[in-house]
C-alpha positions as CSV (number, residue, x, y, z in Angstrom):
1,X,95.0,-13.7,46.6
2,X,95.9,-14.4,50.1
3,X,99.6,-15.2,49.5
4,X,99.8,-11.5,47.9
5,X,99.5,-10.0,50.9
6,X,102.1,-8.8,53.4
7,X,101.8,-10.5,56.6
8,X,103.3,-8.2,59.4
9,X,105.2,-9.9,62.5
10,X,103.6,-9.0,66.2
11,X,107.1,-7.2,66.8
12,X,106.3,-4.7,64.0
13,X,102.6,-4.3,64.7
14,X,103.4,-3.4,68.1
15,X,105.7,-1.2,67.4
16,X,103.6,0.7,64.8
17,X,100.7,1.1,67.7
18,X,103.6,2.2,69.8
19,X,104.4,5.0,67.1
20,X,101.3,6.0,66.7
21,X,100.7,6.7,70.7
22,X,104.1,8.4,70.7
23,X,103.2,10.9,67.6
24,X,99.8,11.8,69.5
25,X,99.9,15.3,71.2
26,X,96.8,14.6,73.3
27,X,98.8,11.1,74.9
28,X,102.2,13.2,75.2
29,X,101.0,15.0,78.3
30,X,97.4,13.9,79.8
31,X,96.0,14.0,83.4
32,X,94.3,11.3,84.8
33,X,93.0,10.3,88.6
34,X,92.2,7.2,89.6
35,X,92.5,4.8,92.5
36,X,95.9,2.6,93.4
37,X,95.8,-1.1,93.8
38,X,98.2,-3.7,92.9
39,X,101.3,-1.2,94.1
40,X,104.6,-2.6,94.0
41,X,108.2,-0.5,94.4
42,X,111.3,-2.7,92.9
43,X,114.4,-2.3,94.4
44,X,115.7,-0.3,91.7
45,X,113.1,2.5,93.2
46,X,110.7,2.6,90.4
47,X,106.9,2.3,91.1
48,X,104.7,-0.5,89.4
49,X,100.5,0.0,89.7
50,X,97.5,-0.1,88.0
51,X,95.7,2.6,88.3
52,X,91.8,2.1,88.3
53,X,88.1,3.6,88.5
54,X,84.5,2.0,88.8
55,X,84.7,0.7,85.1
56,X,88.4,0.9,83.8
57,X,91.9,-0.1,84.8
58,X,95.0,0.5,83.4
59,X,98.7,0.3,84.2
60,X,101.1,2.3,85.4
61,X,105.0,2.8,85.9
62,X,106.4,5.8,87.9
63,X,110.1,5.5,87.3
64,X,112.8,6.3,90.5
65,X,113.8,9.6,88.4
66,X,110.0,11.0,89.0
67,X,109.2,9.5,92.5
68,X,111.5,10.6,93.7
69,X,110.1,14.3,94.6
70,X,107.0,12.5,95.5
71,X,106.5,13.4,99.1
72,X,104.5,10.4,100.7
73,X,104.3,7.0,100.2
74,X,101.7,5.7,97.6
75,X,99.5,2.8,99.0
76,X,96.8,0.9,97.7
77,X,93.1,1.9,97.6
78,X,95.0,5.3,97.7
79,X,93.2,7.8,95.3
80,X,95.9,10.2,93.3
81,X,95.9,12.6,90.4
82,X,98.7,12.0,87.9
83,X,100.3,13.6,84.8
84,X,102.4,11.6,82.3
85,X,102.2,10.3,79.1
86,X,100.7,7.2,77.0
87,X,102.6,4.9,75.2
88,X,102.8,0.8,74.8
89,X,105.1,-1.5,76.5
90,X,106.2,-3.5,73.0
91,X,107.4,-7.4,75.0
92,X,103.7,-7.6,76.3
93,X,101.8,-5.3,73.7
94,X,100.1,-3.5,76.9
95,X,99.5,0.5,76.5
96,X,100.5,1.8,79.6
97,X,100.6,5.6,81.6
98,X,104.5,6.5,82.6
99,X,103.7,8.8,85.6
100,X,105.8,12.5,86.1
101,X,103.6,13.4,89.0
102,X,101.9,12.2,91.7
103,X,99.4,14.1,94.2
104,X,96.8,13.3,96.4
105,X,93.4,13.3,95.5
106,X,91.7,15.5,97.7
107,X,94.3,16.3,100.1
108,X,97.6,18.5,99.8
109,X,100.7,16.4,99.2
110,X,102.7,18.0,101.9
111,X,99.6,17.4,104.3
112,X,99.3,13.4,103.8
113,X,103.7,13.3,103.9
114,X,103.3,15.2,107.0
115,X,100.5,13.0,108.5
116,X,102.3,10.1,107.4
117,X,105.8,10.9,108.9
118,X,104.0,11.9,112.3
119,X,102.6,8.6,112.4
120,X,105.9,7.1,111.6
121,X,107.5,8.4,114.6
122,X,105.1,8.3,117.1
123,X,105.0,4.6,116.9
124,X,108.7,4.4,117.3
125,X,108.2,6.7,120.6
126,X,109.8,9.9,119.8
127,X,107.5,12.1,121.0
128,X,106.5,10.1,123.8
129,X,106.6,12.3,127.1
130,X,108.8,10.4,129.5
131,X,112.1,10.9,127.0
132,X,111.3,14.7,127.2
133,X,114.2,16.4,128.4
134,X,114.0,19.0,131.6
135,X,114.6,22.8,130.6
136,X,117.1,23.9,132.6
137,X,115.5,27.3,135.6
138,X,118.8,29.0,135.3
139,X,120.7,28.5,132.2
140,X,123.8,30.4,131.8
141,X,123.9,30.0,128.2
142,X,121.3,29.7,125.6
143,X,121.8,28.6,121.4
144,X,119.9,29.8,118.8
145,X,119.6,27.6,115.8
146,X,118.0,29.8,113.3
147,X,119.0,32.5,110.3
148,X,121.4,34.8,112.0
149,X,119.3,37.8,109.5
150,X,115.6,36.5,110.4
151,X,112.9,38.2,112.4
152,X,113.0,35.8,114.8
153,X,116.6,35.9,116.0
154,X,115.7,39.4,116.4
155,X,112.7,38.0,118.6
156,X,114.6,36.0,120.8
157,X,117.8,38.1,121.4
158,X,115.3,41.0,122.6
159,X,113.3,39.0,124.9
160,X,116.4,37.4,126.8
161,X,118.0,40.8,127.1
162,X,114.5,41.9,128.2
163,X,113.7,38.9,131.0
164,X,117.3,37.6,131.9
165,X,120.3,39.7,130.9
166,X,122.5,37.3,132.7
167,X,122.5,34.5,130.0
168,X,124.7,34.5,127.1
169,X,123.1,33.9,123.6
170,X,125.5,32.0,121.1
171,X,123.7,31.7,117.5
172,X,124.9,28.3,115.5
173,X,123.8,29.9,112.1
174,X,121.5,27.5,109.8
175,X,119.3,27.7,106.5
176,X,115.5,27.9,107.8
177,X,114.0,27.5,103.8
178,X,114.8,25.7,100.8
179,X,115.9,22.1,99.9
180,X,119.1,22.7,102.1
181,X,117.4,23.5,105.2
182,X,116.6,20.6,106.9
183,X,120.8,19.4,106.4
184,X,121.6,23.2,107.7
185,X,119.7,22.6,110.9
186,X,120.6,18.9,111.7
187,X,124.4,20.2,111.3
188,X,123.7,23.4,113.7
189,X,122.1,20.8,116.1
190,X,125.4,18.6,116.0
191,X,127.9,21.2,116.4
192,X,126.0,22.7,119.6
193,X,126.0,19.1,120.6
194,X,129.8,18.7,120.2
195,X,130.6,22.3,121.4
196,X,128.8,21.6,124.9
197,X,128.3,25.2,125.3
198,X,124.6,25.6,125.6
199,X,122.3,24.8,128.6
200,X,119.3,24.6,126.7
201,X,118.4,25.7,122.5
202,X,115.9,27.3,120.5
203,X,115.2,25.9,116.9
204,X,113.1,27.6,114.7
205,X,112.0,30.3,112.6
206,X,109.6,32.7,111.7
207,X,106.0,32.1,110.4
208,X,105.0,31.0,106.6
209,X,103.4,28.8,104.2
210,X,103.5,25.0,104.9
211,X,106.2,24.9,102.0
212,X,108.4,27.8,103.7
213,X,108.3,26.1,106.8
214,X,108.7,22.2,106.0
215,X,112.3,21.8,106.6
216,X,111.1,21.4,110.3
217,X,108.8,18.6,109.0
218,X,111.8,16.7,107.4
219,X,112.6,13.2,109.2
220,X,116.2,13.9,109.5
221,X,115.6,17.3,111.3
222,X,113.0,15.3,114.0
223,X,115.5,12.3,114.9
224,X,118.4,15.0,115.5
225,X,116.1,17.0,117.7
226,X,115.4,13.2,119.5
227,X,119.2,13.0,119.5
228,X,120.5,15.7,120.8
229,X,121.5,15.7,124.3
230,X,121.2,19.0,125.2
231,X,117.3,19.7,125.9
232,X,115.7,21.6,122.6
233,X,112.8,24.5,122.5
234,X,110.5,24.6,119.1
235,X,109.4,28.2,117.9
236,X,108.2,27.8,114.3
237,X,106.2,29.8,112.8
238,X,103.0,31.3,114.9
239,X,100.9,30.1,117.4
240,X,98.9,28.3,114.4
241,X,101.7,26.5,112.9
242,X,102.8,22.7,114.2
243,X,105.5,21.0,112.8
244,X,107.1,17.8,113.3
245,X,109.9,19.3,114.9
246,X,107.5,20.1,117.4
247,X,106.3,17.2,118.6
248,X,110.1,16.3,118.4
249,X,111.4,18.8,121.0
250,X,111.4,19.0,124.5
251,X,109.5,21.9,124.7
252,X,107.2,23.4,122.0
253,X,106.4,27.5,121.9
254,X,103.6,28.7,119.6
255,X,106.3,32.0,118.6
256,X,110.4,32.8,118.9
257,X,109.5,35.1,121.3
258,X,107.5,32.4,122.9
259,X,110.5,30.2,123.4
260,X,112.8,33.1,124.6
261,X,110.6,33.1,127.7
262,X,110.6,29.6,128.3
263,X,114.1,29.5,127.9
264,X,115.0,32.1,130.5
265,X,113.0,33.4,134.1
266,X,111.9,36.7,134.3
267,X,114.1,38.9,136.6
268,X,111.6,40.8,137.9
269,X,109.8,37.7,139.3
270,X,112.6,36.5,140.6
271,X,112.9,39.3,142.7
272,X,109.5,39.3,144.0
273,X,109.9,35.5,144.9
274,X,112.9,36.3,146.8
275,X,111.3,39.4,148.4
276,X,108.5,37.3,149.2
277,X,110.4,34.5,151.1
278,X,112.6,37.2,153.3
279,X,109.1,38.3,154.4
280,X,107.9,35.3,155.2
281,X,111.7,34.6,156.7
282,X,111.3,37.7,158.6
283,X,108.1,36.3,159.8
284,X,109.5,33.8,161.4
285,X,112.2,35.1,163.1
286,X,109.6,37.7,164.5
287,X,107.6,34.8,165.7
288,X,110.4,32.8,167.4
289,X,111.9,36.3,168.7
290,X,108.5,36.7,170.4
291,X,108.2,33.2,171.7
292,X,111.8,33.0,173.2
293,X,111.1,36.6,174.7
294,X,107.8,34.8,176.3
295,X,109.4,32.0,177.4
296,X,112.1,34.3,178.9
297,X,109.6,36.4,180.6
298,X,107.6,33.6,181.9
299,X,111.4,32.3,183.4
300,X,111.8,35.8,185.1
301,X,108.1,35.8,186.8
302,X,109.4,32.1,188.1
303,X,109.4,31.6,192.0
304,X,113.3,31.0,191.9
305,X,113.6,34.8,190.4
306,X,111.0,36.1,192.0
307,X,111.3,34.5,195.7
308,X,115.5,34.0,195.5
309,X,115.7,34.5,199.3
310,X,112.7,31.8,200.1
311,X,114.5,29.1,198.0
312,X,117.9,29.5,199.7
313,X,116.3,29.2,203.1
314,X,114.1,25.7,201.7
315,X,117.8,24.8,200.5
316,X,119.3,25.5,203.9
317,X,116.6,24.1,205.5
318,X,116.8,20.7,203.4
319,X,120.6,20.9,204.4
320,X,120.1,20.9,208.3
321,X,117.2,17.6,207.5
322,X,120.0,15.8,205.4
323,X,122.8,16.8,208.0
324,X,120.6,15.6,211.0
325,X,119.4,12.5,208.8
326,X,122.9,12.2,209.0
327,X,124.1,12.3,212.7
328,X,121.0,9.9,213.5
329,X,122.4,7.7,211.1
330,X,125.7,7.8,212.8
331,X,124.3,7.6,215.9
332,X,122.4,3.9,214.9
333,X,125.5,3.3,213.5
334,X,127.4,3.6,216.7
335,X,125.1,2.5,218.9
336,X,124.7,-1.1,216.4
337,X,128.6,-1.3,216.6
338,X,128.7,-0.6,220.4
339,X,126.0,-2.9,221.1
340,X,127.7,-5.3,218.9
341,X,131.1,-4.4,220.7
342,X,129.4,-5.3,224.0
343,X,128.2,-8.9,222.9
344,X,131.7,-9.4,221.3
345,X,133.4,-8.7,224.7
346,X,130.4,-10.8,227.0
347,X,131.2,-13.6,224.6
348,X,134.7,-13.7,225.5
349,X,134.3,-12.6,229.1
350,X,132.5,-16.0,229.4
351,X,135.2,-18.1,227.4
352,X,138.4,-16.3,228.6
353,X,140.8,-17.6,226.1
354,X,143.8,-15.5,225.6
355,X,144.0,-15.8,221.5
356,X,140.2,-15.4,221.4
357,X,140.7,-11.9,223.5
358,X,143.3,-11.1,221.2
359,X,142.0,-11.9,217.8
360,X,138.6,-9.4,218.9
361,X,140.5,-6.8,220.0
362,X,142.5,-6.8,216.7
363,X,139.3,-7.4,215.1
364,X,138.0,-4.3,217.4
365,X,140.6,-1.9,216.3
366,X,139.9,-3.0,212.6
367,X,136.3,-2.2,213.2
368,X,137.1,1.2,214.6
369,X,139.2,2.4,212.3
370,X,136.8,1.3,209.7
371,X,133.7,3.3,211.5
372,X,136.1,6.5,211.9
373,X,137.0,5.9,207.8
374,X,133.5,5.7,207.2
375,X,131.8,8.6,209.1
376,X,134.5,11.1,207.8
377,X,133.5,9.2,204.5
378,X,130.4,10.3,205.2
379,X,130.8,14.0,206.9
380,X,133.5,14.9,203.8
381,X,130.4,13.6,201.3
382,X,127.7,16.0,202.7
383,X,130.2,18.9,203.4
384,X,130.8,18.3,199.6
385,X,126.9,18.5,198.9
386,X,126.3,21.4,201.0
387,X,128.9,23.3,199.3
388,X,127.9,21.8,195.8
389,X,124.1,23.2,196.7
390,X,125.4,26.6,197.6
391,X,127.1,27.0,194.9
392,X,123.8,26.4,192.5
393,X,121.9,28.7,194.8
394,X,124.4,31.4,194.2
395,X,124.4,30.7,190.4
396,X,121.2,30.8,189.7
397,X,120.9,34.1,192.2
398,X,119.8,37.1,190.1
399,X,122.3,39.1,192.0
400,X,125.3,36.9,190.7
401,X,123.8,37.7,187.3
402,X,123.7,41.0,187.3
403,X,127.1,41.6,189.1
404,X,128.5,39.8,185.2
405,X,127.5,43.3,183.5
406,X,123.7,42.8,183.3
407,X,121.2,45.3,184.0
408,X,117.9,46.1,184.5
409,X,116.2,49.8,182.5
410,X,112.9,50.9,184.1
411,X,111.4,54.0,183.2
412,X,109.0,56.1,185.8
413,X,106.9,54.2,188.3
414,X,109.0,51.0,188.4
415,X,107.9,50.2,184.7
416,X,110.4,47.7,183.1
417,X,111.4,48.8,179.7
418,X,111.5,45.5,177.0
419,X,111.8,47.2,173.5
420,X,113.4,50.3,172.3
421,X,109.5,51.1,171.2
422,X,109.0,51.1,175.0
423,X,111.0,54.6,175.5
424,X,111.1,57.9,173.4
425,X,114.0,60.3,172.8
426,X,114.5,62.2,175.9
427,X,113.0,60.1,178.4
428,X,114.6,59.2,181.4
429,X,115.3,56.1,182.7
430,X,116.9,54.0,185.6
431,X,119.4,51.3,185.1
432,X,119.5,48.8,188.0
433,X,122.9,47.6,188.6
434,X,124.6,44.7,190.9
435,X,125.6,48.1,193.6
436,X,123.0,50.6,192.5
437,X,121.3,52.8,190.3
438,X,121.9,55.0,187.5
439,X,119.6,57.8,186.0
440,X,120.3,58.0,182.2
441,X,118.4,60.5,179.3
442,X,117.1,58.8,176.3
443,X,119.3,60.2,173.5
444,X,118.4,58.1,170.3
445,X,117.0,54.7,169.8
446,X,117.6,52.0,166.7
447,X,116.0,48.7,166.1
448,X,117.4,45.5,164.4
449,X,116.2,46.8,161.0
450,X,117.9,50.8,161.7
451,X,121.0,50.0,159.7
């Protein structure tokens, strides 16, 4: 009875099962979560699993073709919702789930890719602060990477006119949305690079969803920002909205027309900082102005200018002490050589010798002539003092100063006039001069400040 039956082959069993999972609409297209663990990605691409909960496991393969729009990186213990379909792997006889799509379970997809990249790069330092590029105070030239017919562009081209009309705005043109987007940017960024005509540029866009604006969360977009050499202002989106282009740039604004005004001063504040430091300048010279003028007044109430007469006559007088310090030293001076002379001359009176005699008068005469050198030495050196001390007295005279143009204005009662606030138009005042005086009318006066 046995030996009437038809024995089937495991090939052709298997395959019937497989058949049967195939020609099942409920296994063509099924969703299924569970929990990652034994992940494994060949280097062909495609994604090898098993895909578990608390009571059941069963495989799964995620070919390249599929994974390929998956966002982040599947790891294990990672829990996901899938959609594929069932069907059985015929060399092992195992029934298997080929994945189409993978999600999160209980987080957005573009939210875990995002968190995932962030961490990605912040480990390999690109947002670390000390690589952060100064913004330039004064740029003469300022890109805009963005759509040339966005509201932003609009944004930033108003504020700059607004706050610094002095800069020139050149626009590198680039796709802000869509799966071209992030390539469209990293080429703007490259050409401004090349170009060397910007001193500083804005990248960004206006606000939208996370999907709208995740061209600026692309890898390739945040390592050209890192790359660039030319310091880099973010402004996606609102205030609300950071990307990873953010953390990438130099400089981060919450708007567009945040990062116009970080880009460029305000005029207007300029000006007052400038108007500020000529008042404090102005300050200053009014504070040395009065000093000097103090210092100046102090040297006029001195007893040289005051008492000119007293210290020419203490000059004089210290002239006559040095000239008779003088003649008594002459006089010493004489009397030593005469008295020396005098022994010179006993000495040989007492030996007599005919070439002693000679020898000290010649000696005598040398003497003599030397004394005479010396005390018209002397006389010609204090003549030349006197005349060097008279010529100081008559310097420093306020007499000899005021016969080089100078003069003195005094209004009524002797009252010396030190500022044009001192006198009013049609007053009269007296100019002292070198040889006189002369009685003048106030006509008009101007300060420093009149023009």
């Amino acid at each position: 009875m046995m030996n009437e039956q038809m024995y089937l082959t495991v090939h052709a069993l298997t395959k019937y099962i497989k058949r049967k999972f195939d020609r099942d609409p409920h296994l063509q297209d099924i969703y299924v979560k569970g929990e990652i663990s034994n992940f494994k990605q060949h280097s062909s691409g495609h994604m090898y699993f098993t895909l578990k909960d608390d009571q059941s496991k069963i495989l799964a393969v995620m070919f390249s073709t599929y994974n390929k729009k998956v966002l982040f990186k599947p790891e294990n213990g990672m829990k996901v919702l899938l959609r594929g379909e069932i069907s059985v792997y015929e060399p092992s006889g195992q029934y298997q789930i080929y994945v189409k799509e993978m999600q999160p379970d209980g987080i957005g997809e573009l939210f875990l890719a995002y968190e995932q990249l962030k961490k990605k790069l912040e480990k390999e330092g690109i947002f670390h602060p000390d690589r952060k590029k100064e913004i330039p105070s004064f740029p003469s030239v300022i890109g805009v990477i963005t759509s040339p017919t966005g509201a932003a562009i609009r944004d930033i081209l108003t504020t700059i006119k607004r706050r610094y009309p002095l800069a020139n705005v050149i626009i590198y043109p680039a796709l802000v949305q869509g799966r071209q987007a992030a390539p469209s940017i990293v080429k703007a960024i490259e050409i401004a690079n090349e170009r060397k005509e910007a001193d500083v540029l804005i990248v960004g866009r206006g606000g939208g969803s996370i999907e709208e604006l995740w061209a600026f969360n692309e890898e390739i977009v945040a390592r050209a920002i890192y790359a660039s050499d030319i310091p880099i202002i973010s402004a996606v989106g609102h205030e609300t909205d950071t990307t990873i282009a953010d953390f990438a740039a130099d400089k981060r604004a919450a708007t567009p027309t945040a990062a116009a005004e970080l880009a460029v001063p305000h005029v207007e504040e300029l000006m007052e900082r400038v108007l500020n430091r000529k008042i404090r300048l102005m300050r200053v010279i009014k504070q040395k102005v009065y000093t000097e003028q103090k210092r100046y007044e102090k040297l006029v109430q001195s007893y040289a200018f005051r008492y000119p007469k007293k210290l020419y006559e203490e000059k004089v007088e210290q002239l006559d002490r040095t000239l008779e310090r003088g003649k008594r030293a002459i006089g010493l001076l004489v009397q030593e050589k005469s008295e020396r002379f005098h022994r010179w001359q006993e000495r040989l009176y007492l030996r007599h010798p005919k070439d002693l005699l000679a020898q000290s008068k010649k000696e005598y005469d040398q003497m003599k002539k030397r004394l005479i050198r010396n005390m018209s030495e002397i006389l010609k050196n204090k003549q030349k003092d006197f005349l060097h001390h008279i010529s100081i007295l008559e310097n420093v005279s306020p007499l000899k100063i005021m016969e080089k143009g100078y003069s003195l204005v005094y209004k009524e009662k002797d009252q010396l006039v030190k500022s044009v606030k001192d006198v009013s138009k049609g007053d009269q005042v007296q100019l002292a001069l070198s040889d006189g005086k002369l009685i003048c009318e106030v006509l008009e006066s101007k300060g420093e400040n009149d023009g």
